[in-house]
N, CA, C and O atoms as a Tripos MOL2 file, in Angstrom:
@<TRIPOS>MOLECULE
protein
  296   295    74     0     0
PROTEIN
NO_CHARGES

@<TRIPOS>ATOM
      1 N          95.4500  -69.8200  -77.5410 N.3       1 UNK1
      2 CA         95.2100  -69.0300  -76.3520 C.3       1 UNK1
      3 C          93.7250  -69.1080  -75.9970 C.2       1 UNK1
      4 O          92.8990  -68.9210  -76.8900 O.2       1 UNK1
      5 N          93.4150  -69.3200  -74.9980 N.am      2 UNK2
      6 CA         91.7950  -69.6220  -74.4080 C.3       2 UNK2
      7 C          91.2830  -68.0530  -73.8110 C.2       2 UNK2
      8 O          91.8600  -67.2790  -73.0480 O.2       2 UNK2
      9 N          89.9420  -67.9520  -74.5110 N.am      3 UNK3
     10 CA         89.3650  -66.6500  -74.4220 C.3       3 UNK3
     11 C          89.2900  -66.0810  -73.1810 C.2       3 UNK3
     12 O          89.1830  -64.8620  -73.0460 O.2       3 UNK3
     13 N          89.3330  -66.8070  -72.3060 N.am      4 UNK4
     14 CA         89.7320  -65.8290  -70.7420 C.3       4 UNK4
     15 C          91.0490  -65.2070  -70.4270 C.2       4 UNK4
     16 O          91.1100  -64.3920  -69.5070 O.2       4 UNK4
     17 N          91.9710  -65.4840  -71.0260 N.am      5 UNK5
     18 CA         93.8560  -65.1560  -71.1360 C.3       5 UNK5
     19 C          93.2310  -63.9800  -72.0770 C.2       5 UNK5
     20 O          93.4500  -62.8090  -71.7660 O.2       5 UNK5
     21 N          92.5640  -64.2480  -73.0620 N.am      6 UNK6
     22 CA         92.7170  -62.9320  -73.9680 C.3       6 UNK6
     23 C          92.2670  -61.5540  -73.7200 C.2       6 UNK6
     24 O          92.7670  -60.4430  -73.8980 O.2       6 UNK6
     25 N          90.6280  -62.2030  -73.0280 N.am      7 UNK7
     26 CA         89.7750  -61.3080  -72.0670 C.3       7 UNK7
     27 C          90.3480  -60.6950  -71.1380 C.2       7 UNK7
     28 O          90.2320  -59.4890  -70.9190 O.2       7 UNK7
     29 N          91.3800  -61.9060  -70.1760 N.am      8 UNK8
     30 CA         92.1220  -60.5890  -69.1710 C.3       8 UNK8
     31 C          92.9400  -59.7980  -69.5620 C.2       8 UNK8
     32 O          93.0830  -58.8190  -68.8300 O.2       8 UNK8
     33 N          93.7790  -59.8570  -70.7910 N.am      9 UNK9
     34 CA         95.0090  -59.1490  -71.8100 C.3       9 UNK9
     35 C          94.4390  -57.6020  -72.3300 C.2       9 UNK9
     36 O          94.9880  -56.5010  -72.2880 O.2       9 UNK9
     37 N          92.9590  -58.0680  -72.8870 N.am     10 UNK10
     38 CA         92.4580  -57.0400  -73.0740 C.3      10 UNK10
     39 C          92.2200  -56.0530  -71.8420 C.2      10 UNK10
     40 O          92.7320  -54.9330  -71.8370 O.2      10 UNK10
     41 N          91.6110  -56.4080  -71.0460 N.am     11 UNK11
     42 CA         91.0360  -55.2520  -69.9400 C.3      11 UNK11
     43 C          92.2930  -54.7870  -69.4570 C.2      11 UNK11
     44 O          92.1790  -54.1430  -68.4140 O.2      11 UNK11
     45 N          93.5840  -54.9220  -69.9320 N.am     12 UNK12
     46 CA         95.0110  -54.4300  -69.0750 C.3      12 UNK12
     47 C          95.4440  -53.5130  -70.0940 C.2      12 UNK12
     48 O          96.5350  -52.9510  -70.0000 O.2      12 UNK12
     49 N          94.3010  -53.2330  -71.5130 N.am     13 UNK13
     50 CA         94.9770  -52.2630  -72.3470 C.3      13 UNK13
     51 C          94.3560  -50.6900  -72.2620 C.2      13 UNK13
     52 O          93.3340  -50.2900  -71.7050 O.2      13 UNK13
     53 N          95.3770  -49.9620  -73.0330 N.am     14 UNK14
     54 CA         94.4490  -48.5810  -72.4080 C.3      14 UNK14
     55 C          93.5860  -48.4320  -73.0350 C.2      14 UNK14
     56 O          93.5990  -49.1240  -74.0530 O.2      14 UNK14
     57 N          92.3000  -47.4540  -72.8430 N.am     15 UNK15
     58 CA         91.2630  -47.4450  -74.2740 C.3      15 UNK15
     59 C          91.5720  -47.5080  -75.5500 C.2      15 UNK15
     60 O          91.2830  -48.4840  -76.2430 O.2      15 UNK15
     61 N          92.2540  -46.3680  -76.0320 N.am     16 UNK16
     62 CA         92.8550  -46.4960  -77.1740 C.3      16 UNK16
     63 C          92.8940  -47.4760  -77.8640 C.2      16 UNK16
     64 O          92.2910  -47.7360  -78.9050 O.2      16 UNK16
     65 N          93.9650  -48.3190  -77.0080 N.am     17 UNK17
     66 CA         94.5840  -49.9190  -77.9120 C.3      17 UNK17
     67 C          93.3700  -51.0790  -78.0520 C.2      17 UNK17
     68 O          93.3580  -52.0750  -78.7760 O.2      17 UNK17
     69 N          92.2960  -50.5720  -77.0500 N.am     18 UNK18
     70 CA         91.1480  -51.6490  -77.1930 C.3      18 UNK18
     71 C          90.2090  -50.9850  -77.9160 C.2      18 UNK18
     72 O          89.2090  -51.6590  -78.1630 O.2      18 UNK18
     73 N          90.2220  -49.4660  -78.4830 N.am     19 UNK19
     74 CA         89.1740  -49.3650  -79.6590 C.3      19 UNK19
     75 C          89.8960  -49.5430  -80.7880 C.2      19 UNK19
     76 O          89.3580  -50.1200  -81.7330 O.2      19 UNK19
     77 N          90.9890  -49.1680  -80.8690 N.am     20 UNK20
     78 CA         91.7180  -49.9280  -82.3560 C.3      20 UNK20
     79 C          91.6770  -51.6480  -82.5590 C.2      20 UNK20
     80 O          91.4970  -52.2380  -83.6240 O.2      20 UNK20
     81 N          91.9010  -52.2580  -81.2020 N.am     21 UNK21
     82 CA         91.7400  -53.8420  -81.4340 C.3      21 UNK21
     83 C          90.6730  -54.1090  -82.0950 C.2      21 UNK21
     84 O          90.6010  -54.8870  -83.0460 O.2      21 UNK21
     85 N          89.3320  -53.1400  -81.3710 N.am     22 UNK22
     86 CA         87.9210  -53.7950  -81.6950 C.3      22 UNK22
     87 C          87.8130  -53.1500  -83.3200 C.2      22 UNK22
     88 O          87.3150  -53.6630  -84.3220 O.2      22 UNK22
     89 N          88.3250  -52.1440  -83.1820 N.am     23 UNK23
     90 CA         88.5000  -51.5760  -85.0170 C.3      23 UNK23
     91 C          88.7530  -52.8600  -85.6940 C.2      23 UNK23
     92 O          87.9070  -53.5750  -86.2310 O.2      23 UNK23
     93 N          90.0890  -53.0770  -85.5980 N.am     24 UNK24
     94 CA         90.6880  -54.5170  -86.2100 C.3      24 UNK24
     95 C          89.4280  -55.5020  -85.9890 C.2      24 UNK24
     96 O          88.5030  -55.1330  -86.7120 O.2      24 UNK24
     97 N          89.1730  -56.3840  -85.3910 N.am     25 UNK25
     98 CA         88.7150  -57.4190  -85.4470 C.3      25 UNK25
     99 C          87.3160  -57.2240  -86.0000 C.2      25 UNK25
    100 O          86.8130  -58.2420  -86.4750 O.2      25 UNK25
    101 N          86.4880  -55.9570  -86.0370 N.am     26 UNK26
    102 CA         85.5970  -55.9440  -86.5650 C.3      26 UNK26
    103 C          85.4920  -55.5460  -88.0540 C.2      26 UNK26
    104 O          84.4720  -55.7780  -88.7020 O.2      26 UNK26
    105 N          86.6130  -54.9210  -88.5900 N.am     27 UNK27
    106 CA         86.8770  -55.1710  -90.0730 C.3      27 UNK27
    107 C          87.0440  -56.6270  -90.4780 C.2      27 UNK27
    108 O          86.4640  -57.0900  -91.4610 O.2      27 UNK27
    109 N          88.0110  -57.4790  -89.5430 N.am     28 UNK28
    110 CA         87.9040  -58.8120  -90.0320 C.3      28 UNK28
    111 C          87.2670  -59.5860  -90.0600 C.2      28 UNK28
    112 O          87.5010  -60.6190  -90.6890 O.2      28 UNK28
    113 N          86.2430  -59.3760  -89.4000 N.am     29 UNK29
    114 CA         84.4290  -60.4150  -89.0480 C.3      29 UNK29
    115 C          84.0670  -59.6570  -90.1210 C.2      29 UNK29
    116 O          83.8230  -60.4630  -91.0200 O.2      29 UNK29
    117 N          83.8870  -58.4690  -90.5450 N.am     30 UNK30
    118 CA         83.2550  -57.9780  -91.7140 C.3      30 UNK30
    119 C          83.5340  -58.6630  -93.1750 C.2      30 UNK30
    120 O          82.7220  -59.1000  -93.9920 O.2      30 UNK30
    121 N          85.0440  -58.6020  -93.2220 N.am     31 UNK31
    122 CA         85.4790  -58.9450  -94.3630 C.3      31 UNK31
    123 C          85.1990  -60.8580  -94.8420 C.2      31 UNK31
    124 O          85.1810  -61.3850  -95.9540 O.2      31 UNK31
    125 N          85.0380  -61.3890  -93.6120 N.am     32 UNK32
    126 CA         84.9190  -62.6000  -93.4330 C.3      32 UNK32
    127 C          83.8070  -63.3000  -93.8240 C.2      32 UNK32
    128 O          83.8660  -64.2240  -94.6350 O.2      32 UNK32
    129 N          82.6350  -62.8610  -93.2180 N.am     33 UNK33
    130 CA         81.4230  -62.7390  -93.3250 C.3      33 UNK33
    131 C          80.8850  -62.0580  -95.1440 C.2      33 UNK33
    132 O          79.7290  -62.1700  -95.5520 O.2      33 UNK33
    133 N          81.8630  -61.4920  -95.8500 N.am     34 UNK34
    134 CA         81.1530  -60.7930  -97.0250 C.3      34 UNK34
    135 C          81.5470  -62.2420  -97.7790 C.2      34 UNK34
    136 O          80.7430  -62.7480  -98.5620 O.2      34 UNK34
    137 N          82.7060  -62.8100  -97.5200 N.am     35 UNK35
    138 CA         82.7820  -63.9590  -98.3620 C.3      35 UNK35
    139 C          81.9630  -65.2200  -97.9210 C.2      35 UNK35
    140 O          81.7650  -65.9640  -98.8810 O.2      35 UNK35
    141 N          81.3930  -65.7060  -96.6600 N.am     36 UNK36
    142 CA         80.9100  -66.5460  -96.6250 C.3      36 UNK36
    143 C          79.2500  -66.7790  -96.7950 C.2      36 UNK36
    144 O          78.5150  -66.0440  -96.1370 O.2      36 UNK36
    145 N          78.6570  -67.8020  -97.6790 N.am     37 UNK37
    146 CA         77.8020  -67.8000  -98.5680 C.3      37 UNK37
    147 C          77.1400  -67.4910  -97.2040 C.2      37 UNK37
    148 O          77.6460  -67.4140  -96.0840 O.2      37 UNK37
    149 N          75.3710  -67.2790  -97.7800 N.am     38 UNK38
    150 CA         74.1980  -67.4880  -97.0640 C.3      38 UNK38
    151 C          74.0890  -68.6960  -96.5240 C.2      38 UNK38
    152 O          74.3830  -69.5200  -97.3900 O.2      38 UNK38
    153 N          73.7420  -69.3370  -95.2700 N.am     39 UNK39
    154 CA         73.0700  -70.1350  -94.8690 C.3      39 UNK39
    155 C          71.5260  -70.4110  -95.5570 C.2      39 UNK39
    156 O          70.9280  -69.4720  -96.0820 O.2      39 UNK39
    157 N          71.0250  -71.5790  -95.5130 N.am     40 UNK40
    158 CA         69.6470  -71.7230  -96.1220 C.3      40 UNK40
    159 C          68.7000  -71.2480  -95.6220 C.2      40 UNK40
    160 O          67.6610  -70.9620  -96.2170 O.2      40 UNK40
    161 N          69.0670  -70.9990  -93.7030 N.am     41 UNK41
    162 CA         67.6130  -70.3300  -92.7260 C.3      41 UNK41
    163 C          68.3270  -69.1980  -93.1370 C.2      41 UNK41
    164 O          67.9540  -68.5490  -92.1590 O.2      41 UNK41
    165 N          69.0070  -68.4330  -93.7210 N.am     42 UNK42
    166 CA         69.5780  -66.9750  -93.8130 C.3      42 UNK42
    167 C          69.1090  -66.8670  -95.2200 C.2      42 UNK42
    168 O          68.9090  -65.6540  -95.2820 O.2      42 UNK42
    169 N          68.8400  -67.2860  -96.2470 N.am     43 UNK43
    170 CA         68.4440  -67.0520  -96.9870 C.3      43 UNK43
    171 C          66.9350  -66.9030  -97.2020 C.2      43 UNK43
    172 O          66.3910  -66.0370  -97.8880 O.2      43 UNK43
    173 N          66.1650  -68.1810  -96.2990 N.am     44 UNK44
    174 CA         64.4980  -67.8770  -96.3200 C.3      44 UNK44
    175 C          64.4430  -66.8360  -94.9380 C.2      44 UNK44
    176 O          63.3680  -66.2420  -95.0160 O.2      44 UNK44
    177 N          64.9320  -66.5440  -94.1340 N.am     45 UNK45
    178 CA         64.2500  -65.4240  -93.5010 C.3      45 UNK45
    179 C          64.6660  -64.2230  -94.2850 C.2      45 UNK45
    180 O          63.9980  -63.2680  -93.8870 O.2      45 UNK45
    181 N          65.4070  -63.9070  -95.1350 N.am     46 UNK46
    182 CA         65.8350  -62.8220  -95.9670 C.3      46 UNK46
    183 C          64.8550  -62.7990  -97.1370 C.2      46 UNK46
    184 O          64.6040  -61.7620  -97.7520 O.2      46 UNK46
    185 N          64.3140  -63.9800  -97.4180 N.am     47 UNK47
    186 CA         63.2840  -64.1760  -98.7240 C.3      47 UNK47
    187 C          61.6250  -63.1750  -98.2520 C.2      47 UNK47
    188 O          60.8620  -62.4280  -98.8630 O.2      47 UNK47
    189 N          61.7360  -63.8330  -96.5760 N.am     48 UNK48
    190 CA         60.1700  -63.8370  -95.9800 C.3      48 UNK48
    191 C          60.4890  -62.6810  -95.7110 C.2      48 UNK48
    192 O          59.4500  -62.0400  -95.8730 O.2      48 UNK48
    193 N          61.3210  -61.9630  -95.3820 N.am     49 UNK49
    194 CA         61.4330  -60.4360  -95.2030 C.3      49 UNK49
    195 C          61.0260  -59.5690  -96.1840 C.2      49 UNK49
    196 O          60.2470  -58.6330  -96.0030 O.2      49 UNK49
    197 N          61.6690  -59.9430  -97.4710 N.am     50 UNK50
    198 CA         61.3250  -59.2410  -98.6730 C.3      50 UNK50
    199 C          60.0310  -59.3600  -98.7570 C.2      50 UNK50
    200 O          59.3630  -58.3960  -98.3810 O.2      50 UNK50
    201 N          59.4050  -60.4500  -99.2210 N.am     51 UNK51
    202 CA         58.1970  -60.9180  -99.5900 C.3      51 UNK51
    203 C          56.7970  -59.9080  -98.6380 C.2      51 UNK51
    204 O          55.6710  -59.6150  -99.0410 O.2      51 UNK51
    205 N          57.6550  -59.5070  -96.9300 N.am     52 UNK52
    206 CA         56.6020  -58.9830  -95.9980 C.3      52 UNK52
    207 C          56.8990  -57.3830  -96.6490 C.2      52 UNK52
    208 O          55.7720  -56.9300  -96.8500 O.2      52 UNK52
    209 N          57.7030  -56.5700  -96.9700 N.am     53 UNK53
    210 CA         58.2030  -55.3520  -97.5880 C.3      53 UNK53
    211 C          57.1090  -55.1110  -98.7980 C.2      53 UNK53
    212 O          56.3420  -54.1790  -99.0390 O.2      53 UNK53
    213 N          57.3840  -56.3950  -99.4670 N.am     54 UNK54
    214 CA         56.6700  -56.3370 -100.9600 C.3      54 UNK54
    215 C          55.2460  -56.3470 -100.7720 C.2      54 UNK54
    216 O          54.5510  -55.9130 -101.6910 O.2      54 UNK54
    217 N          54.6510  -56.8170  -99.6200 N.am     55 UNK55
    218 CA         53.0350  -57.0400  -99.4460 C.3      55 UNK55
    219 C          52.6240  -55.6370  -98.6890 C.2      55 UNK55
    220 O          51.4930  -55.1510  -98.6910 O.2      55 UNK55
    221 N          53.5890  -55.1850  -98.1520 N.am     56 UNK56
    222 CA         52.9610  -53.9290  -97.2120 C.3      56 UNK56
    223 C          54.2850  -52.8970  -96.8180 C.2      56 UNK56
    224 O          54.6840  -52.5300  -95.7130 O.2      56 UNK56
    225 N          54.8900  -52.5300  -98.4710 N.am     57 UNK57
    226 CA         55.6990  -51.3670  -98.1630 C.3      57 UNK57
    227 C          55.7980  -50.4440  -96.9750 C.2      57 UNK57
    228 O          56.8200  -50.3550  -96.2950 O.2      57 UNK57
    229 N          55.0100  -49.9570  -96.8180 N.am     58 UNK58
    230 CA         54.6210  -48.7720  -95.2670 C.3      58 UNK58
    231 C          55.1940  -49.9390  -94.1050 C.2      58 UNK58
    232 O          55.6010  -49.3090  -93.1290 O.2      58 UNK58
    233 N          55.3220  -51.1390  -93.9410 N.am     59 UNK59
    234 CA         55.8770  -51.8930  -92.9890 C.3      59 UNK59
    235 C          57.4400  -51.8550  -92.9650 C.2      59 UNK59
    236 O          58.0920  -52.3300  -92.0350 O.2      59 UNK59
    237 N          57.9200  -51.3280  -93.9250 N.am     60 UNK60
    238 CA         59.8510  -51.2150  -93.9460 C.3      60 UNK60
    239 C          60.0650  -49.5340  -93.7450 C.2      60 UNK60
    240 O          59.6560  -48.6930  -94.5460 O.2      60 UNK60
    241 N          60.7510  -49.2710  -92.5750 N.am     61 UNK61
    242 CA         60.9460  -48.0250  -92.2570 C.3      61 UNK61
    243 C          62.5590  -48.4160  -91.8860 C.2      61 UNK61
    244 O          63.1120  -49.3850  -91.3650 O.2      61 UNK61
    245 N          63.1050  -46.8090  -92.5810 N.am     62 UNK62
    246 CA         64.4200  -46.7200  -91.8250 C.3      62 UNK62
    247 C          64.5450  -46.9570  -90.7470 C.2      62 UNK62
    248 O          63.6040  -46.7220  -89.9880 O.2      62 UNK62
    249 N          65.8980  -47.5820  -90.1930 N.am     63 UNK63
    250 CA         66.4760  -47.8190  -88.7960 C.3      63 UNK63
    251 C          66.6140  -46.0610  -88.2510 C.2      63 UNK63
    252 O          65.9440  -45.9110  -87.2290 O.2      63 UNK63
    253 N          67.1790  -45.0030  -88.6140 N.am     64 UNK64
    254 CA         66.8810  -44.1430  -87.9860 C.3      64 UNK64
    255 C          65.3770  -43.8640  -87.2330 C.2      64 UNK64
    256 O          65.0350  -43.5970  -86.0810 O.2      64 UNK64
    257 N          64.6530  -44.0810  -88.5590 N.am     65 UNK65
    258 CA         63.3970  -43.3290  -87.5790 C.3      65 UNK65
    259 C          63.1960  -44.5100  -86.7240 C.2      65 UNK65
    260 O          63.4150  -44.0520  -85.6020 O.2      65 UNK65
    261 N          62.8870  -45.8530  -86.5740 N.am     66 UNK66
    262 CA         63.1430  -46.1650  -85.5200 C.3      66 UNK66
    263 C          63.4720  -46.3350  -84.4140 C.2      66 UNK66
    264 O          62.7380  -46.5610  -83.4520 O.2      66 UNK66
    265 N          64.7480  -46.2320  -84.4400 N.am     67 UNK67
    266 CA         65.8080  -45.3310  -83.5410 C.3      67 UNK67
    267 C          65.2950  -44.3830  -82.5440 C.2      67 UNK67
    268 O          65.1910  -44.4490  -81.3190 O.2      67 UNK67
    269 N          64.9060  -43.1790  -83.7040 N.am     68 UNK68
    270 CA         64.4320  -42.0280  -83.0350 C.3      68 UNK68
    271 C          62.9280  -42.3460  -81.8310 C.2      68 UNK68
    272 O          62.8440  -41.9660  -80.6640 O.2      68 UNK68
    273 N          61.8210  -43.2150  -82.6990 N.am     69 UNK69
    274 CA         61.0160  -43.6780  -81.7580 C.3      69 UNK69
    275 C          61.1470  -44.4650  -80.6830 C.2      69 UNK69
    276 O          60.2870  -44.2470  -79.8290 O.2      69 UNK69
    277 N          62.0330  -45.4270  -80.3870 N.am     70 UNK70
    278 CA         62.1960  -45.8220  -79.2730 C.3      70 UNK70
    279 C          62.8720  -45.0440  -78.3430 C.2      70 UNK70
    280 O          62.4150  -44.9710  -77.2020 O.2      70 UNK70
    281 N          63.6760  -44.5730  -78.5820 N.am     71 UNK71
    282 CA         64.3460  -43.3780  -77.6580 C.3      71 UNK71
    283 C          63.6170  -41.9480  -76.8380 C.2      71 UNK71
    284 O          63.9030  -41.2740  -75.8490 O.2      71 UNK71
    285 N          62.2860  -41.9470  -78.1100 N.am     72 UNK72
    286 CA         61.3310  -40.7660  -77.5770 C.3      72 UNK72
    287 C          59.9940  -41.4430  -77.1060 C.2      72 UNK72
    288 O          58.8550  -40.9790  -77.1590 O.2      72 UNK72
    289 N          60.6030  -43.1670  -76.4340 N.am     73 UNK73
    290 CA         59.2260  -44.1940  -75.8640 C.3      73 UNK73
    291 C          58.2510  -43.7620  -76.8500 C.2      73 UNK73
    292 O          57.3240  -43.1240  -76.3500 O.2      73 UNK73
    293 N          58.1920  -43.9340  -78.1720 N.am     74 UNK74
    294 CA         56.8320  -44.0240  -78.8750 C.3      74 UNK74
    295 C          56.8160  -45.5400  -79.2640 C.2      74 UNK74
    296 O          55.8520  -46.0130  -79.8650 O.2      74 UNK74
@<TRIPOS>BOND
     1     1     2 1
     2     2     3 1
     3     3     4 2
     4     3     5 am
     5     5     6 1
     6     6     7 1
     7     7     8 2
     8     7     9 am
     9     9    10 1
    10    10    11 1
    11    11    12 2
    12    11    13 am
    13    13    14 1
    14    14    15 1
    15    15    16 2
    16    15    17 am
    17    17    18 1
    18    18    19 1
    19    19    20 2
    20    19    21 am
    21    21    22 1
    22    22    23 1
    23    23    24 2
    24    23    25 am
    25    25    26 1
    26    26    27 1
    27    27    28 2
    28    27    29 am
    29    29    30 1
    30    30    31 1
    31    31    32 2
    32    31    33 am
    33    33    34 1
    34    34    35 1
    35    35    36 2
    36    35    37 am
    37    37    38 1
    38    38    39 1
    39    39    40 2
    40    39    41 am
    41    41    42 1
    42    42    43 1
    43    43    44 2
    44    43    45 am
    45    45    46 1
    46    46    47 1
    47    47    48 2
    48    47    49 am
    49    49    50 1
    50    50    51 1
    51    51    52 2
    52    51    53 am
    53    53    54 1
    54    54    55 1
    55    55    56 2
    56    55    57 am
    57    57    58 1
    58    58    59 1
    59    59    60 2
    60    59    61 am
    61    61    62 1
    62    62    63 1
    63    63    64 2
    64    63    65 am
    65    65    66 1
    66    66    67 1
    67    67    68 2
    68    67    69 am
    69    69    70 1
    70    70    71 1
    71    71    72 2
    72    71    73 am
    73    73    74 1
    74    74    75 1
    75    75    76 2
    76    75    77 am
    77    77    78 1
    78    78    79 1
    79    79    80 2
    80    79    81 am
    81    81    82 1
    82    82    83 1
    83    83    84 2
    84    83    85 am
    85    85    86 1
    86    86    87 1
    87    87    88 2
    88    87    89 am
    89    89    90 1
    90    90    91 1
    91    91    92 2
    92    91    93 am
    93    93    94 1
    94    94    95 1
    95    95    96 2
    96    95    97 am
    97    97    98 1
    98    98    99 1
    99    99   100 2
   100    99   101 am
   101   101   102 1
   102   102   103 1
   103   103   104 2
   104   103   105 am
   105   105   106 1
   106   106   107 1
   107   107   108 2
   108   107   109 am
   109   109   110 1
   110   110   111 1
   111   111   112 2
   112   111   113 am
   113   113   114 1
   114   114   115 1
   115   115   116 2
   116   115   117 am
   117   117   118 1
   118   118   119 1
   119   119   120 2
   120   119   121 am
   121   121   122 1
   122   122   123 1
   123   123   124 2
   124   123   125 am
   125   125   126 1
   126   126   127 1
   127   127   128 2
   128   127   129 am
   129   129   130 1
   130   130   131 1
   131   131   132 2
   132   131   133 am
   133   133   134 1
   134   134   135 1
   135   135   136 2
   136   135   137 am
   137   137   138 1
   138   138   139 1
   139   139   140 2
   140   139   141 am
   141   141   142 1
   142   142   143 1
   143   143   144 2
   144   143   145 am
   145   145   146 1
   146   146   147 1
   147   147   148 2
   148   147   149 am
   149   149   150 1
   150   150   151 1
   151   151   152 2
   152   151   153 am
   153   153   154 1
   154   154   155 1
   155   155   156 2
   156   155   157 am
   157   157   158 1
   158   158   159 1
   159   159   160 2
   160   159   161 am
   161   161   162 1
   162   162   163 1
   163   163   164 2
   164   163   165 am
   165   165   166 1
   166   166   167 1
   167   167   168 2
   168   167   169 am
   169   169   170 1
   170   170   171 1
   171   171   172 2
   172   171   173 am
   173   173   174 1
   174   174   175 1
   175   175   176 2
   176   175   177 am
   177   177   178 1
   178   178   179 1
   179   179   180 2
   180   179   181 am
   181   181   182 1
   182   182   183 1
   183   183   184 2
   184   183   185 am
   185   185   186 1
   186   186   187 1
   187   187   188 2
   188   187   189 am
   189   189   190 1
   190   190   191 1
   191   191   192 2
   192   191   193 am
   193   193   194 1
   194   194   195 1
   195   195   196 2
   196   195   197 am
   197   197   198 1
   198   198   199 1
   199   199   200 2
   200   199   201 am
   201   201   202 1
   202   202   203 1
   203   203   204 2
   204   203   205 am
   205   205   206 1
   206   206   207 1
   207   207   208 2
   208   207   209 am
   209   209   210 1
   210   210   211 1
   211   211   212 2
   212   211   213 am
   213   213   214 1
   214   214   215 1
   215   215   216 2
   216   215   217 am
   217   217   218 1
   218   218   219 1
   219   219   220 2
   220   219   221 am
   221   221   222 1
   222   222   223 1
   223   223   224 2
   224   223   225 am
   225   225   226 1
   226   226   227 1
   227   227   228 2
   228   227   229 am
   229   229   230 1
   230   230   231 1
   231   231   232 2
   232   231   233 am
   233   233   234 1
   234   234   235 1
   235   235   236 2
   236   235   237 am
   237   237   238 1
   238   238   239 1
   239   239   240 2
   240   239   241 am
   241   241   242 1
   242   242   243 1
   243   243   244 2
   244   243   245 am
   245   245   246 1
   246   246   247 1
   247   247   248 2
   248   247   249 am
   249   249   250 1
   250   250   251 1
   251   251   252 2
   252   251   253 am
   253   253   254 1
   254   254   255 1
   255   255   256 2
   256   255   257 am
   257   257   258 1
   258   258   259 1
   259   259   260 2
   260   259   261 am
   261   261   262 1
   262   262   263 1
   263   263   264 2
   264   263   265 am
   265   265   266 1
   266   266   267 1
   267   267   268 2
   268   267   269 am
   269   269   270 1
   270   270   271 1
   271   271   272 2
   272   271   273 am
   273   273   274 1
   274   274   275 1
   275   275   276 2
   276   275   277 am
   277   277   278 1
   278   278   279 1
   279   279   280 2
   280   279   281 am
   281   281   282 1
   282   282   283 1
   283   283   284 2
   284   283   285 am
   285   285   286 1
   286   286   287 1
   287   287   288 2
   288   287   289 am
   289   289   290 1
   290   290   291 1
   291   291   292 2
   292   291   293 am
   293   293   294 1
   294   294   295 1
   295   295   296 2
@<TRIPOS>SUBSTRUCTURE
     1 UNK1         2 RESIDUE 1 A UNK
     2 UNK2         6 RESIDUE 1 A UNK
     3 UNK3        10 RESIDUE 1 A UNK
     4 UNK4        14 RESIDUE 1 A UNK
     5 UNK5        18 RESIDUE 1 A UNK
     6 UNK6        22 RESIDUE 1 A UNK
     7 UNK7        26 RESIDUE 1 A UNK
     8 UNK8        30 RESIDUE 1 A UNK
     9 UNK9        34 RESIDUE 1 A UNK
    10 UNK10       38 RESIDUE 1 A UNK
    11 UNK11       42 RESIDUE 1 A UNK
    12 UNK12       46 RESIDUE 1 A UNK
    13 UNK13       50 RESIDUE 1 A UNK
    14 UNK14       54 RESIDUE 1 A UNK
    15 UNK15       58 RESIDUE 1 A UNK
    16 UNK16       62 RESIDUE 1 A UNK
    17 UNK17       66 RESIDUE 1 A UNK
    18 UNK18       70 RESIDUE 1 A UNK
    19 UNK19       74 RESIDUE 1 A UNK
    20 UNK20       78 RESIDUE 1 A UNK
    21 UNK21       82 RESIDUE 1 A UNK
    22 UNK22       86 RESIDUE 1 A UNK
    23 UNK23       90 RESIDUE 1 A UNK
    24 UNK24       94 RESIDUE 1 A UNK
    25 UNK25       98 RESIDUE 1 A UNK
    26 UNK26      102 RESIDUE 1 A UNK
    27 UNK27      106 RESIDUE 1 A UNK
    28 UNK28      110 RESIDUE 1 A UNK
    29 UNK29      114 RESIDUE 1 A UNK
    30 UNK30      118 RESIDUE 1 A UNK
    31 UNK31      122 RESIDUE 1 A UNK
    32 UNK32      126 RESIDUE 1 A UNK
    33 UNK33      130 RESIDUE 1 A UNK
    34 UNK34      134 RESIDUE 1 A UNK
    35 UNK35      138 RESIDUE 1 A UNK
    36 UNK36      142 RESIDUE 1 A UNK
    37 UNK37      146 RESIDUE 1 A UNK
    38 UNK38      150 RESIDUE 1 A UNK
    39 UNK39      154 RESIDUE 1 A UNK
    40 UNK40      158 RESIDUE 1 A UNK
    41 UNK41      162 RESIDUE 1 A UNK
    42 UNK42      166 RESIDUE 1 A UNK
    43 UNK43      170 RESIDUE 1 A UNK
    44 UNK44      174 RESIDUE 1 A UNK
    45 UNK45      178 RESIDUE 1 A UNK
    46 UNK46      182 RESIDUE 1 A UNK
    47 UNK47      186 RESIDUE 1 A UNK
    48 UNK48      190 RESIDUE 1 A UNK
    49 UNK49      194 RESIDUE 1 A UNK
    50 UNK50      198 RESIDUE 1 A UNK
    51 UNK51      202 RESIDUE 1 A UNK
    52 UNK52      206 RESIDUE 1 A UNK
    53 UNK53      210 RESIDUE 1 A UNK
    54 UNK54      214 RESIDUE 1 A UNK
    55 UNK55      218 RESIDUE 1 A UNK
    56 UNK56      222 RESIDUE 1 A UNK
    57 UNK57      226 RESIDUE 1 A UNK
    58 UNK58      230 RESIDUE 1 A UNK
    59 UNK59      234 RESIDUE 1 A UNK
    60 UNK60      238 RESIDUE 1 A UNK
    61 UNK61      242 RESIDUE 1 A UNK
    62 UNK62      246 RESIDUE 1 A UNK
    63 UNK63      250 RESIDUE 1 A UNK
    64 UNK64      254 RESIDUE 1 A UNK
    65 UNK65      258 RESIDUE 1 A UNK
    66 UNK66      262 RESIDUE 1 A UNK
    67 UNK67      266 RESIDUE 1 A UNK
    68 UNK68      270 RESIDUE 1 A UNK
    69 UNK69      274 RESIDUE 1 A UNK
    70 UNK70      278 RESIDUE 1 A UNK
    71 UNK71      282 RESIDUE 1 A UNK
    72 UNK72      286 RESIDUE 1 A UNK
    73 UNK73      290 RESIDUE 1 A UNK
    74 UNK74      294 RESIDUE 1 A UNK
C-alpha cells in the first residue's frame, strides 16, 4: 500500500482510532529501534557528547529545565 492511500485512510479515522494507531506504531518503532545496533556516526556523536558532559558537567541540564526556559523566552 503506498503512503498516500494510507495517509488518506488515516485522516477518515476518528481521533480515537488515530491516537491508538499512533500508540501502536510508536511502540513498534520503539521496540524496533531497541534491537537495532548503533550506527558508527551514532555511536561517535554519542561518544563526543559524553566526552563534552565529562569536560564541563554544568553543560548537561535536564530536558525539563530546558523546556521550561524556552517557553519562558530565556
Amino acid at each position: 500500500m503506498r503512503n498516500e492511500t494510507i495517509v488518506e485512510h488515516f485522516r477518515q479515522l476518528p481521533t480515537d482510532e488515530k491516537l491508538q494507531l499512533l500508540r501502536t506504531l510508536w511502540n513498534e518503532l520503539e521496540a524496533e529501534a531497541a534491537e537495532r545496533p548503533l550506527t558508527e556516526e551514532e555511536r561517535r556523536f554519542l561518544d563526543e557528547r559524553l566526552g563534552d558532559i565529562e569536560a564541563d558537567p554544568r553543560a548537561d541540564r535536564p530536558w525539563a529545565d530546558v523546556r521550561a526556559d524556552l517557553l519562558n523566552g530565556r
